[in-house]
PDB file of N, CA, C and O in Angstrom:
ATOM      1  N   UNK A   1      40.353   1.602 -22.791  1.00  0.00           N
ATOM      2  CA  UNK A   1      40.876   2.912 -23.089  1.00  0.00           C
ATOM      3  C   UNK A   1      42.372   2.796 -23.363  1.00  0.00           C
ATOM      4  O   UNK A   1      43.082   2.329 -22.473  1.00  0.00           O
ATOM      5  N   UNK A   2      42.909   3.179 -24.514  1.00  0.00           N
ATOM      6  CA  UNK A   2      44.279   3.050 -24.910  1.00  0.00           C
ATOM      7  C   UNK A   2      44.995   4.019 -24.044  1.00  0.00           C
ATOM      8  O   UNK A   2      44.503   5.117 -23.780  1.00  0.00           O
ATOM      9  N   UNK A   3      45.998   3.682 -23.657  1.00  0.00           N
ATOM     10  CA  UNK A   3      47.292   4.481 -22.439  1.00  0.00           C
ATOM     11  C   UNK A   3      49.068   4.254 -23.173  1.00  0.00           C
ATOM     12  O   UNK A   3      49.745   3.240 -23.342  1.00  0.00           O
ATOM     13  N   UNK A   4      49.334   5.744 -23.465  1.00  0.00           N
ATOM     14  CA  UNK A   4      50.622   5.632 -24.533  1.00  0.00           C
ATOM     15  C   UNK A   4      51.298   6.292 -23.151  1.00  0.00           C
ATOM     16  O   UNK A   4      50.992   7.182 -22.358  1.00  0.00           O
ATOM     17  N   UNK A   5      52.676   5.097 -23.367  1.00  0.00           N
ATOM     18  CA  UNK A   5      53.761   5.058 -22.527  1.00  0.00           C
ATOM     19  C   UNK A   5      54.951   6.158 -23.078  1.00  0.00           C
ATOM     20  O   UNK A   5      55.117   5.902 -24.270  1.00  0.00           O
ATOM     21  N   UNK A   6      55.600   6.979 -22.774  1.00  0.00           N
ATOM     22  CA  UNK A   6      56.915   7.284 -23.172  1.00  0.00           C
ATOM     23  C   UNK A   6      57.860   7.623 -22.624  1.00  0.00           C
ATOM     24  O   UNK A   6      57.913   8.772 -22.187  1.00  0.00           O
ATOM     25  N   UNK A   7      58.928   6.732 -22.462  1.00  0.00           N
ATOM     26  CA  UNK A   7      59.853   6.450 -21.477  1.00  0.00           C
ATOM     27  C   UNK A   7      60.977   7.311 -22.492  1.00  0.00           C
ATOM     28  O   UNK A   7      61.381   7.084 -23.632  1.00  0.00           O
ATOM     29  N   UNK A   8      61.230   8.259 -21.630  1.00  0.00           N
ATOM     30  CA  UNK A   8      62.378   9.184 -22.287  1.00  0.00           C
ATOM     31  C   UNK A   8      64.091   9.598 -21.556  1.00  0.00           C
ATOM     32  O   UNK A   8      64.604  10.612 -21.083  1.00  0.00           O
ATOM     33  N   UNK A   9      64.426   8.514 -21.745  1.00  0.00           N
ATOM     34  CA  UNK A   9      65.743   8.099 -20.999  1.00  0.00           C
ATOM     35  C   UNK A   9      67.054   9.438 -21.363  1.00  0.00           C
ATOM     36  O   UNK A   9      68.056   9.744 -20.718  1.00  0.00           O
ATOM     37  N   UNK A  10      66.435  10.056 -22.801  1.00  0.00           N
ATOM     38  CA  UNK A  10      67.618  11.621 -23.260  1.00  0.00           C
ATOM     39  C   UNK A  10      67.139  12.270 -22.336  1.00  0.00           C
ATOM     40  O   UNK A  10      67.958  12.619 -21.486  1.00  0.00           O
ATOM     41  N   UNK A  11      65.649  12.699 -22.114  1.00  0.00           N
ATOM     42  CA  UNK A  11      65.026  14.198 -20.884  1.00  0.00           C
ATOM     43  C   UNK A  11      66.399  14.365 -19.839  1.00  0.00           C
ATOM     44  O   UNK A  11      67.258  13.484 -19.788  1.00  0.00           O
ATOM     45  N   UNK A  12      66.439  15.058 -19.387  1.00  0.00           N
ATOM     46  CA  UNK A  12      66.883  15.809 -18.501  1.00  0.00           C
ATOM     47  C   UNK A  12      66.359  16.323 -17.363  1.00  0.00           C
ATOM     48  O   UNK A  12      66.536  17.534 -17.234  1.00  0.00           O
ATOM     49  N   UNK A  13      65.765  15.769 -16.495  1.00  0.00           N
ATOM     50  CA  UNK A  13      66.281  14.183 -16.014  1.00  0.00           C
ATOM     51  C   UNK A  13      65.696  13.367 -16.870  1.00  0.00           C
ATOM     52  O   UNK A  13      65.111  13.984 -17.760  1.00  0.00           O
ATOM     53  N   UNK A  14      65.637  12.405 -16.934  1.00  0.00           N
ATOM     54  CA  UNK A  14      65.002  10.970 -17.718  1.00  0.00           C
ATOM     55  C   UNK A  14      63.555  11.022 -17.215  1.00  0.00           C
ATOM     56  O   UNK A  14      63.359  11.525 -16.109  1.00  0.00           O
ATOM     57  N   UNK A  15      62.306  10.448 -18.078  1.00  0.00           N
ATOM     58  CA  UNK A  15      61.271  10.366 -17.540  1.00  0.00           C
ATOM     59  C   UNK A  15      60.042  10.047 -17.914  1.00  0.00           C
ATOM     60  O   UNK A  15      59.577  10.659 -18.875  1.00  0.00           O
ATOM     61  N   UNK A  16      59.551   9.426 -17.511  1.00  0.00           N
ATOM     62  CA  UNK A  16      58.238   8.305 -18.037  1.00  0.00           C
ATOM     63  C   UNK A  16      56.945   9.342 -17.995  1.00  0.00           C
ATOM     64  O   UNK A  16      56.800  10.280 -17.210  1.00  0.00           O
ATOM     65  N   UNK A  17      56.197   8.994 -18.870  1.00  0.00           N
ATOM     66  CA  UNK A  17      54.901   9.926 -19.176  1.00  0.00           C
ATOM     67  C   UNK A  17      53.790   8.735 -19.462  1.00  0.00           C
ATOM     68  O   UNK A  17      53.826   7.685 -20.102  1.00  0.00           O
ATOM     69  N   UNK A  18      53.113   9.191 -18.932  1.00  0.00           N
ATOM     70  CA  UNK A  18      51.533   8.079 -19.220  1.00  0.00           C
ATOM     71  C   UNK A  18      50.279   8.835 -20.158  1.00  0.00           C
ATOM     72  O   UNK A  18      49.209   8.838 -19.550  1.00  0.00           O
ATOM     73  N   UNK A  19      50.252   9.164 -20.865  1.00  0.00           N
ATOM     74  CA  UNK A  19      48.647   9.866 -22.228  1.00  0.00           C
ATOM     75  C   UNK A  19      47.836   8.853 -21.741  1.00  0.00           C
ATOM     76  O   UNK A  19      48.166   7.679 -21.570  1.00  0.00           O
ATOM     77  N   UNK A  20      46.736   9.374 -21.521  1.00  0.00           N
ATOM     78  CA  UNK A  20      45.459   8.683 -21.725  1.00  0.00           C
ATOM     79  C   UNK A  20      44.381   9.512 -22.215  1.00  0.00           C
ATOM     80  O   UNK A  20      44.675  10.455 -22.951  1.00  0.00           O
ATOM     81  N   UNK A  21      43.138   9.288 -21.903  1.00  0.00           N
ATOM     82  CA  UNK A  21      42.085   9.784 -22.417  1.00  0.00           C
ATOM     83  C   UNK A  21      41.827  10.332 -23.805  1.00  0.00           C
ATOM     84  O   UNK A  21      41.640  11.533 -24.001  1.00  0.00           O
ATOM     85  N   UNK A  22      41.820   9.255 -24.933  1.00  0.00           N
ATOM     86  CA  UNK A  22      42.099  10.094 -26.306  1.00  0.00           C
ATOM     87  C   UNK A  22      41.177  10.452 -26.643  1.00  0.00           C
ATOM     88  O   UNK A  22      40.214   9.875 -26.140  1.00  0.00           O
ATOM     89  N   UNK A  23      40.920  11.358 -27.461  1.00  0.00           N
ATOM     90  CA  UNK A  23      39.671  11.619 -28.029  1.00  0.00           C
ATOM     91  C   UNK A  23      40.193  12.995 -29.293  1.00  0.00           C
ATOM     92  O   UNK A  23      41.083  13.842 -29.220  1.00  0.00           O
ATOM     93  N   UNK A  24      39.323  12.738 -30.210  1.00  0.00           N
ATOM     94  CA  UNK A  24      39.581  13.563 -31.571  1.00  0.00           C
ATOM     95  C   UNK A  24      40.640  13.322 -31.794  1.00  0.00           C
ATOM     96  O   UNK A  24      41.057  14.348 -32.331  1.00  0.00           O
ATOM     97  N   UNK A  25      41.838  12.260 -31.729  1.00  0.00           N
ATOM     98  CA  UNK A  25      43.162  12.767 -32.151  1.00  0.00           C
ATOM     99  C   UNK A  25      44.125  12.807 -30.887  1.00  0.00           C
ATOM    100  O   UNK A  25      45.304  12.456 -30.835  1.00  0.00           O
ATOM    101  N   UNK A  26      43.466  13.232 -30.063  1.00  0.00           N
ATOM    102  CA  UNK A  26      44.829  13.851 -29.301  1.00  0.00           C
ATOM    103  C   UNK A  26      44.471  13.168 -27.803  1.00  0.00           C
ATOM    104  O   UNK A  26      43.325  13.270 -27.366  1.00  0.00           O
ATOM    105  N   UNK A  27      45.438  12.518 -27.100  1.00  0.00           N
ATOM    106  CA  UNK A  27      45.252  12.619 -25.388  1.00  0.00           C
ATOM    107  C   UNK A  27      45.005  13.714 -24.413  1.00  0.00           C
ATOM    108  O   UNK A  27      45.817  14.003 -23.535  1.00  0.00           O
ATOM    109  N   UNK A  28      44.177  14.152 -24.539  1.00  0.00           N
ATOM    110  CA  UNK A  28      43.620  14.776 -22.924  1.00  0.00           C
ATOM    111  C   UNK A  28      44.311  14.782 -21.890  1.00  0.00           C
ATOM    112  O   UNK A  28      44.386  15.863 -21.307  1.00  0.00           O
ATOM    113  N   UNK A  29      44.977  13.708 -21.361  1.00  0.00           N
ATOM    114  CA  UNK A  29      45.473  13.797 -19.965  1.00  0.00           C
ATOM    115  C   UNK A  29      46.445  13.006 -19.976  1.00  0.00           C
ATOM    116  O   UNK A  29      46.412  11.951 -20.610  1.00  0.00           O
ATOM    117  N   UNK A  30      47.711  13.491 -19.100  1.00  0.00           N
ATOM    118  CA  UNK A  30      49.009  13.133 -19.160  1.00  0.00           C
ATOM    119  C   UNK A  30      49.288  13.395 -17.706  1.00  0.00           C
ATOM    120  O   UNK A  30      48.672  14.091 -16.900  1.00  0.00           O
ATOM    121  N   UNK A  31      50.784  12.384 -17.521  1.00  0.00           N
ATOM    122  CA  UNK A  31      51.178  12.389 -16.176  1.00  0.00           C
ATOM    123  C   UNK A  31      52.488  11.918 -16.423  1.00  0.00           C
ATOM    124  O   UNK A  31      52.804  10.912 -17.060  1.00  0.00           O
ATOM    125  N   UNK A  32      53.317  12.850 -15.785  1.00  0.00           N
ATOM    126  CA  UNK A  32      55.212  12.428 -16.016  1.00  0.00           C
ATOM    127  C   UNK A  32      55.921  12.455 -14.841  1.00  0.00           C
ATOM    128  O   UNK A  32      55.722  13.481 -14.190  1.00  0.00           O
ATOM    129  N   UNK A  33      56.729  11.619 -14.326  1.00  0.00           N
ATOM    130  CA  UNK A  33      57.597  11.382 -13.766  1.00  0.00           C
ATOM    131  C   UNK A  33      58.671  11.585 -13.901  1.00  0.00           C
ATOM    132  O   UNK A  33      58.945  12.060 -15.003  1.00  0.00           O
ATOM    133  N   UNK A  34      59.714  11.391 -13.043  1.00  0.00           N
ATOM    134  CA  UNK A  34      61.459  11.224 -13.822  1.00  0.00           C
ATOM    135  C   UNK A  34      60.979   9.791 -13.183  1.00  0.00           C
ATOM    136  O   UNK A  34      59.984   9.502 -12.519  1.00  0.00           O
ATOM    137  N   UNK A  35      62.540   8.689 -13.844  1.00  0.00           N
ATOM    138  CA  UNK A  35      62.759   7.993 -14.173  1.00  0.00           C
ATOM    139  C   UNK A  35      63.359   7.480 -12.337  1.00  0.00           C
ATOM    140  O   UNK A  35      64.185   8.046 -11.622  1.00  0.00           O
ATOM    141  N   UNK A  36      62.657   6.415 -12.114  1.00  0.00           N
ATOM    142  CA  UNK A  36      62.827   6.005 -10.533  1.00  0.00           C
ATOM    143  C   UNK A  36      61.781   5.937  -9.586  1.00  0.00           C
ATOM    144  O   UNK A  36      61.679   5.108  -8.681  1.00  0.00           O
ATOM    145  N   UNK A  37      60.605   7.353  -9.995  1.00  0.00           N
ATOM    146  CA  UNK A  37      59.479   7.536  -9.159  1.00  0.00           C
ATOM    147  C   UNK A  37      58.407   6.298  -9.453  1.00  0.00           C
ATOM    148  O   UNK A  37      58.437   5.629 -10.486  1.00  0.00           O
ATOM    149  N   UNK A  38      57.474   6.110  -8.393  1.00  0.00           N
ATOM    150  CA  UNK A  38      56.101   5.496  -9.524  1.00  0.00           C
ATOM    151  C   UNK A  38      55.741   6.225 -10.288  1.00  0.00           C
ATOM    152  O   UNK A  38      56.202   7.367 -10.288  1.00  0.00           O
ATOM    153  N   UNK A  39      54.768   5.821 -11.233  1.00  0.00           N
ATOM    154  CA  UNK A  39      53.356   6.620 -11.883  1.00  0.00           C
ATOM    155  C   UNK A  39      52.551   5.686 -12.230  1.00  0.00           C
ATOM    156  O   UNK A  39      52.748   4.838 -13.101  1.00  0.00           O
ATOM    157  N   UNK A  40      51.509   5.832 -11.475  1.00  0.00           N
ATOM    158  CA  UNK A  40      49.831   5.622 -11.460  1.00  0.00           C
ATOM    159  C   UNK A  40      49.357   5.622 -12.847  1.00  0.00           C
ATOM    160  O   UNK A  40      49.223   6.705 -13.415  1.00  0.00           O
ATOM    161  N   UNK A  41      49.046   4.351 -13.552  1.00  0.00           N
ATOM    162  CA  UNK A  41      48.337   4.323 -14.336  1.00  0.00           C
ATOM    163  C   UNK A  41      46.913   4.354 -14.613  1.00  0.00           C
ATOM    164  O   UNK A  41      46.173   3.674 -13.902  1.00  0.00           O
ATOM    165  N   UNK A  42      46.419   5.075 -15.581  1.00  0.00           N
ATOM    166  CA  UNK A  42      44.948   5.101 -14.855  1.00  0.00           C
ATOM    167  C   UNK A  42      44.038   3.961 -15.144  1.00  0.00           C
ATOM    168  O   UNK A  42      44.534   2.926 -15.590  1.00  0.00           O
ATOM    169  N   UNK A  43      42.693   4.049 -14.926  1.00  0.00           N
ATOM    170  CA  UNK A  43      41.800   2.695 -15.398  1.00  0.00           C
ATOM    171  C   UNK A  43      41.835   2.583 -17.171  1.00  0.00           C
ATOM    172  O   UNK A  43      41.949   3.525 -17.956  1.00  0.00           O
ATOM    173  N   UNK A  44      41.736   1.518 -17.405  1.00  0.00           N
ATOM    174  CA  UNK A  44      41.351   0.491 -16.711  1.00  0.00           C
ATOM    175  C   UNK A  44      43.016  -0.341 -15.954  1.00  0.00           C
ATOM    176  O   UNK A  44      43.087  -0.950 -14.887  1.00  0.00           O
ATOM    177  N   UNK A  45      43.831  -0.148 -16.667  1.00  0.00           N
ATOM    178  CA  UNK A  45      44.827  -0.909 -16.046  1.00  0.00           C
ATOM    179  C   UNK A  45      44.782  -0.208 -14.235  1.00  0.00           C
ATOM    180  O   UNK A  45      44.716  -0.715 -13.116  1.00  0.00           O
ATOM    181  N   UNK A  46      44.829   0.630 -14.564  1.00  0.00           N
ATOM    182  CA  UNK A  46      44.861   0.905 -12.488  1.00  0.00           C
ATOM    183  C   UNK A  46      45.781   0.576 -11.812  1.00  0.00           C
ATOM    184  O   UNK A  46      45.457  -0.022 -10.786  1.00  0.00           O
ATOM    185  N   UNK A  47      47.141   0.775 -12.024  1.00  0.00           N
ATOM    186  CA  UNK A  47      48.667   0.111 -11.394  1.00  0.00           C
ATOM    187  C   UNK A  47      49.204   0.946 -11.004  1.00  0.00           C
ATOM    188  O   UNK A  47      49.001   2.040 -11.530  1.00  0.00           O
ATOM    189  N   UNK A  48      50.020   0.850 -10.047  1.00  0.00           N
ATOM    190  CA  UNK A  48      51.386   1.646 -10.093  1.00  0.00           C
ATOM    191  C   UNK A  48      52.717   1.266 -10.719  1.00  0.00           C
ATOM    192  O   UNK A  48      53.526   0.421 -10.338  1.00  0.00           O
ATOM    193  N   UNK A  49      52.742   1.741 -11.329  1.00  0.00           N
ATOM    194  CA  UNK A  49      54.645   1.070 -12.362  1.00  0.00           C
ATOM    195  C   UNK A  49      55.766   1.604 -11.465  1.00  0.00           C
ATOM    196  O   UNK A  49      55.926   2.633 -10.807  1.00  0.00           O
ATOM    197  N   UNK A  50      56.239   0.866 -11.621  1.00  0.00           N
ATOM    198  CA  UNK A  50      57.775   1.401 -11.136  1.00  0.00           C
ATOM    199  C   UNK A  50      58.681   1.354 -12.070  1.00  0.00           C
ATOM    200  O   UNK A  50      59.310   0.434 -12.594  1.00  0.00           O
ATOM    201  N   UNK A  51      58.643   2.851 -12.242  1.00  0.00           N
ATOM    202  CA  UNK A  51      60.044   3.363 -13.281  1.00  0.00           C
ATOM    203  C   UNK A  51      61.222   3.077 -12.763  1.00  0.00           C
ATOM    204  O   UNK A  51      62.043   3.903 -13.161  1.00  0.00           O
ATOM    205  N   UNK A  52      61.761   2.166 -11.950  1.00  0.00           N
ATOM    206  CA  UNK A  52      63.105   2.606 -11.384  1.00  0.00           C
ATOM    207  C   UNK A  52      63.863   1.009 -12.264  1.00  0.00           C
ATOM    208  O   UNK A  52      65.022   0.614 -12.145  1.00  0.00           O
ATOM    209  N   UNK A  53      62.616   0.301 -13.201  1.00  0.00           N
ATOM    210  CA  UNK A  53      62.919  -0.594 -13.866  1.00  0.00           C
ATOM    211  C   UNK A  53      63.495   0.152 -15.328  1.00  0.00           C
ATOM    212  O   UNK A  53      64.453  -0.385 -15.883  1.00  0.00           O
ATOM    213  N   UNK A  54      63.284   0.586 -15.538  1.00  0.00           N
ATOM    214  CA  UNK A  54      63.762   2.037 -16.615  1.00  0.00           C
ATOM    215  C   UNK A  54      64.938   2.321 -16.742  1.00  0.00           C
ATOM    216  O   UNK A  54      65.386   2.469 -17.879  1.00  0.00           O
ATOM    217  N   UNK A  55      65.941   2.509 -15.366  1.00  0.00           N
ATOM    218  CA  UNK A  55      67.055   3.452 -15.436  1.00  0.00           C
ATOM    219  C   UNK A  55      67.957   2.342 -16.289  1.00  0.00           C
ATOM    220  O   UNK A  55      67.864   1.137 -16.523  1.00  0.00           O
ATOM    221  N   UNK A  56      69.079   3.639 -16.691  1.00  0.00           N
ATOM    222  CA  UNK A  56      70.109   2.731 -17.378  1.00  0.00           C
ATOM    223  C   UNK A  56      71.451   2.863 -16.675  1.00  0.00           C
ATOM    224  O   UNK A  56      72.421   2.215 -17.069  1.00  0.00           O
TER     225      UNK A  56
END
């Protein structure tokens, strides 16, 4: 299952977003952080990332 990353360091605060579940076109399900927290990637990768590799 493809999982689109977007690490958005302009946001206000800064902040990582995970899309998954695509279907027709579009991702279904999303999950955002600011920039520092984890976020749980879902299956198949199944991780926790640590955004705090992110900051600038």
């Amino acid at each position: 299952m493809p999982i689109y990353l977007l690490i958005d360091l302009l946001a206000e605060p800064p902040s990582v977003t995970a899309y998954s579940d695509p279907r027709d076109g579009a991702y279904l399900a999303s999950s955002t952080v600011p920039v520092g927290s984890p976020l749980r990637l879902p299956s198949p990768i199944d991780v926790e990332l640590d955004t705090s590799i992110f900051k600038v």
